[in-house]
C-alpha positions as CSV (number, residue, x, y, z in Angstrom):
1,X,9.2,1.9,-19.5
2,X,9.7,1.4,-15.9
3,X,12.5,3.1,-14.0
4,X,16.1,2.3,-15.1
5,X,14.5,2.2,-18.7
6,X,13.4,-1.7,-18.4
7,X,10.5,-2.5,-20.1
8,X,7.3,-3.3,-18.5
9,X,4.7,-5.1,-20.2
10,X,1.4,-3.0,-20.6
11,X,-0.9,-5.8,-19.3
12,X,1.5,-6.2,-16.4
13,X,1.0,-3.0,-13.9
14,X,3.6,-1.5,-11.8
15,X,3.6,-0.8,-8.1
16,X,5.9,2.1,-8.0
17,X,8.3,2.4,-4.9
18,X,10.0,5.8,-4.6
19,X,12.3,5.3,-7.5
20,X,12.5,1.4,-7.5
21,X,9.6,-0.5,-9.8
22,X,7.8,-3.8,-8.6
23,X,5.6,-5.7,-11.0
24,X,2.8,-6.8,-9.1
25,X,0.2,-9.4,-10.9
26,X,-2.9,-7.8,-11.5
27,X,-5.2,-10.7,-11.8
28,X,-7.4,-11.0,-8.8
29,X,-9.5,-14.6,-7.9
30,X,-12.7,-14.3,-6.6
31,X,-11.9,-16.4,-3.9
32,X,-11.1,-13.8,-1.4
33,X,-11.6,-9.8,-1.5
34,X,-9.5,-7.7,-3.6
35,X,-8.8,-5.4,-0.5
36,X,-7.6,-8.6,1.4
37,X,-5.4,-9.5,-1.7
38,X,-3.5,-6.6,-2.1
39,X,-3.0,-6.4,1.8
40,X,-1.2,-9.5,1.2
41,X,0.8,-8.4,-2.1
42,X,1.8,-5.7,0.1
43,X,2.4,-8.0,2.9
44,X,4.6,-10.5,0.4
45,X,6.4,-7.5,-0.7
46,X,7.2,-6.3,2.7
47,X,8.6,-9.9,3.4
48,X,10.3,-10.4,0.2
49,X,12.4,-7.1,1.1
50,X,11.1,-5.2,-2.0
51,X,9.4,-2.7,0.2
52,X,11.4,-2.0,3.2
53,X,11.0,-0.1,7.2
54,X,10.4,3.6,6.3
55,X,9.5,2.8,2.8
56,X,6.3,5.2,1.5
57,X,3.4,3.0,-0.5
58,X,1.8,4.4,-3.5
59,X,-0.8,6.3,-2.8
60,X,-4.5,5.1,-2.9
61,X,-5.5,7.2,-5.8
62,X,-2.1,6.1,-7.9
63,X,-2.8,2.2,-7.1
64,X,-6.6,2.4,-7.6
65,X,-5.7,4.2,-11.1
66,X,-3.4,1.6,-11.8
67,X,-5.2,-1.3,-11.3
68,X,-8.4,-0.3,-12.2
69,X,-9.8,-0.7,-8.6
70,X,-12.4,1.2,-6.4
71,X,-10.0,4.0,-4.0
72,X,-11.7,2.6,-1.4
73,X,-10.9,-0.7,-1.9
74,X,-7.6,0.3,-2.1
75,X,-8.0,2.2,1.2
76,X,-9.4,-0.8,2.6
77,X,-6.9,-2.7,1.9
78,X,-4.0,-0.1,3.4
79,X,-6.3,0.8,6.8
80,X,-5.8,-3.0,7.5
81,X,-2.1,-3.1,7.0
82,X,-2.5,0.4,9.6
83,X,-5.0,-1.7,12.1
84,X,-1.9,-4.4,11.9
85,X,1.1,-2.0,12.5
86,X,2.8,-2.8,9.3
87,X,2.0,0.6,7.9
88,X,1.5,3.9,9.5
89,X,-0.1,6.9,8.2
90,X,1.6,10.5,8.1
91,X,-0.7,13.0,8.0
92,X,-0.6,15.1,4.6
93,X,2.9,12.8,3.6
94,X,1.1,9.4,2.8
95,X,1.7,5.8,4.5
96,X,4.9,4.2,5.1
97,X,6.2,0.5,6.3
98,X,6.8,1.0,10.2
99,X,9.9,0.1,11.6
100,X,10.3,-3.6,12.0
101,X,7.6,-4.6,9.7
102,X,9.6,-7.0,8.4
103,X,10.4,-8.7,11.2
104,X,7.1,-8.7,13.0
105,X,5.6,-10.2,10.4
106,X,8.1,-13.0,10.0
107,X,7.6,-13.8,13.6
108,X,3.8,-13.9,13.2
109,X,3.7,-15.7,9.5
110,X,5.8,-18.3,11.5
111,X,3.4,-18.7,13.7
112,X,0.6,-18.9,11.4
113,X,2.2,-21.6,9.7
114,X,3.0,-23.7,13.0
115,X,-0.3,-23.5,14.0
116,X,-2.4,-23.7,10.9
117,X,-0.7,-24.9,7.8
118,X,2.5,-27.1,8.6
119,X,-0.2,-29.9,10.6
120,X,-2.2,-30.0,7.3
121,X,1.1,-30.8,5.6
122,X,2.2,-32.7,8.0
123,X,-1.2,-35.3,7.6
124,X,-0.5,-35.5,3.9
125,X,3.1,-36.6,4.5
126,X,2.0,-39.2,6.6
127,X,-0.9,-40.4,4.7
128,X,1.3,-40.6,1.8
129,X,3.9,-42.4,4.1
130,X,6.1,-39.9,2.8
131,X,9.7,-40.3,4.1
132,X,11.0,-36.6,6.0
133,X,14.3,-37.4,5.6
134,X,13.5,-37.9,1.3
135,X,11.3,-34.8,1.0
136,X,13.8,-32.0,3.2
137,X,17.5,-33.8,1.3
138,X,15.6,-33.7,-2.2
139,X,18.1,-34.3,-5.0
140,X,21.0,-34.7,-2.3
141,X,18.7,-37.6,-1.1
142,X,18.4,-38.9,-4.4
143,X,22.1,-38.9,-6.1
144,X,23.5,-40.3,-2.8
145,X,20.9,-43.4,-2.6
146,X,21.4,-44.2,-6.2
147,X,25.6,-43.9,-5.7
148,X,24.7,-46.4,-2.4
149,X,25.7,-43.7,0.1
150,X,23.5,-43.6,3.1
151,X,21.8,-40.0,2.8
């Protein structure tokens, strides 16, 4: 049982958050370290608002039980969300999200997709001679073209 009494599947681990429960998927790919996946479950969590500014993270030995994973893997995987300034340690308390997390990493995650992924995306749209206007009005676009209404 997870907390509130909701049932959690046994092949499906927790990631406990001071009284709230997150199921996180516990299937790693070997197409990237496990360390630099669960920075960026924790990352995904920070920016999906599940864990919040001031919010503590489980600690090392907890996750590493929980998922079957080396502690210092785990550790790993916390000291670069530290080196980032998404997480600080407290000495003898654990590690918590730092104040404005959230919004830091928005700002950089933005970035990253400016710069890296939306001219990928961009080159597939236009070798598909994909239409922009089609692909961001979606079924809007769709149900107005087949009424006759310009979109």
């Amino acid at each position: 049982m997870g907390d509130g009494g909701t049932m959690v599947s046994a092949s499906m681990p927790v990631f406990p958050l001071g009284g709230k429960t997150s199921v996180m998927d516990p299937n790693w790919n070997d197409n990237q370290p496990i360390y630099r996946q669960l920075r960026d479950r924790v990352v995904a969590m920070i920016l999906e608002g599940v864990l919040k500014d001031g919010d503590p993270l489980p600690s090392v030995r907890n996750v590493a039980a929980e998922y079957r994973l080396n502690p210092l893997t785990v550790l790993k995987g916390y000291q670069a969300l530290v080196d980032e300034d998404l997480v600080e340690k407290k000495r003898g308390r654990g590690m918590f999200v730092t104040q404005g997390a959230r919004k830091n990493l928005l700002k950089d995650e933005r970035q990253k997709f400016l710069e890296e992924d939306w001219p990928e995306i961009l080159a597939v749209i236009q070798r598909l001679g994909l239409d922009p206007d089609e692909l961001l009005g979606g079924e809007n676009h769709k149900s107005n073209q087949a009424k006759g209404d310009k979109p």
